[in-house]
C-alpha positions, 0 to 999 in steps of 0.5 A: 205749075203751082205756086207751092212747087214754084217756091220750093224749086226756087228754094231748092236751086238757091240752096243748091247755088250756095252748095255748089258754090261752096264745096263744088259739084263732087262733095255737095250733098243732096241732103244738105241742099235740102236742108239749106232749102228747109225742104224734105230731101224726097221733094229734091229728087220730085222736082229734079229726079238727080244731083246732076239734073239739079247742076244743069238748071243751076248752070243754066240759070247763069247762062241765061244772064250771059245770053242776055248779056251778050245780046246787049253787045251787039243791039247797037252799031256804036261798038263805043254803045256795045260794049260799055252796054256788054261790059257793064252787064256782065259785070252786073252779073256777077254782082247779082248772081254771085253763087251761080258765077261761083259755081260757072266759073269753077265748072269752067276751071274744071274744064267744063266737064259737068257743063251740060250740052244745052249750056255748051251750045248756047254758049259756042253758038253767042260767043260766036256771034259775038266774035263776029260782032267784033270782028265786022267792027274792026273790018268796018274801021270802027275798032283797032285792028286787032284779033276779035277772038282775043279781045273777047277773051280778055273782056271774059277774063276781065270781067269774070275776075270779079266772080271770085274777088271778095278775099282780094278786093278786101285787101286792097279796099279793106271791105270783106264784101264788095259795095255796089260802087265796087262794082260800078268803079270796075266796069268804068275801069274795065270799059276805059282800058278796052275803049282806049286799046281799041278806039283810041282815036275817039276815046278823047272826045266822049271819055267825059260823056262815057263815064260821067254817068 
């Protein structure tokens, strides 16, 4: 593949990314892609044929960051280590791909009409692992009791608040754009509530080490 074609696909889904983002999948037109892009149109429908081929790849590229994600949670047998390492990196996520969590996290209130089968079965296929994940923890003792299933669901909601919270974190904090120590202060925060809901017990004992860093 070219260096040139390289730079304008990635042009082309950057552009893509902030359109979508912006005006949702139904309203966003190719030729402002293109023109967000500084490309001619023609070279959109050269590199991915349609508009909805062009929606894969962008919902692709934020699902990618998630696998990665998860992997993280389950790379350690300390669920204390797994998840502050889960919660963490999908915070990351939406603080470095804020225009594709925009567009993920629309498609998903939408009811993932659009999502493209690759992204759903890679999405059914980790959440499951990582349900599985949790639920061999709290078997093993390690975690509280609880459901896994909804334990995932809430660090999900927790996390993915922070895709759409500009507007609302500018009026508590009174920064239109969230700083990188937002972001950081969210994931401690978001860690200490799950870590002390569900291994409590331990919580006293490494709550200085966990969050000194």
């Amino acid at each position: 593949m070219s260096a040139i074609r390289v730079r304008n696909e990635q042009l082309i889904l950057a552009a893509a990314s902030e359109e979508f983002a912006a005006n949702g999948f139904d309203a966003t037109q190719t030729r402002d892609i293109a023109a967000r892009a500084g490309v001619p149109k023609a070279n959109l429908y050269y590199y991915f044929q349609t508009k909805e081929n062009l929606y894969s790849k962008v919902l692709l590229g934020f699902v990618e960051p998630l696998l990665e994600a998860s992997a993280a949670l389950r790379e350690s047998d300390d669920p204390l280590i797994g998840l502050r390492a889960y919660i963490a990196a999908r915070i990351r996520i939406a603080r470095e791909h804020p225009a594709i969590a925009r567009v993920f996290s629309g498609e998903l209130l939408l009811g993932g009409r659009q999502l493209p089968d690759e992204c759903r079965d890679l999405l059914h296929a980790e959440a499951r692992r990582n349900v599985e994940c949790l639920r061999s923890w709290i078997e093993r003792g390690l975690l509280a009791p609880v459901d896994p299933e909804h334990l995932m669901l809430f660090i999900w909601s927790a996390t993915r608040t922070y895709t759409n919270i500009g507007w609302q974190m500018g009026c508590i904090t009174g920064r239109a754009v969230p700083q990188d120590e937002d972001y950081q202060t969210a994931a401690q925060t978001i860690t200490r509530m799950v870590l002390e809901g569900v291994v409590a017990p331990r919580v006293g004992e490494i709550c200085g080490v966990l969050f000194a860093t």
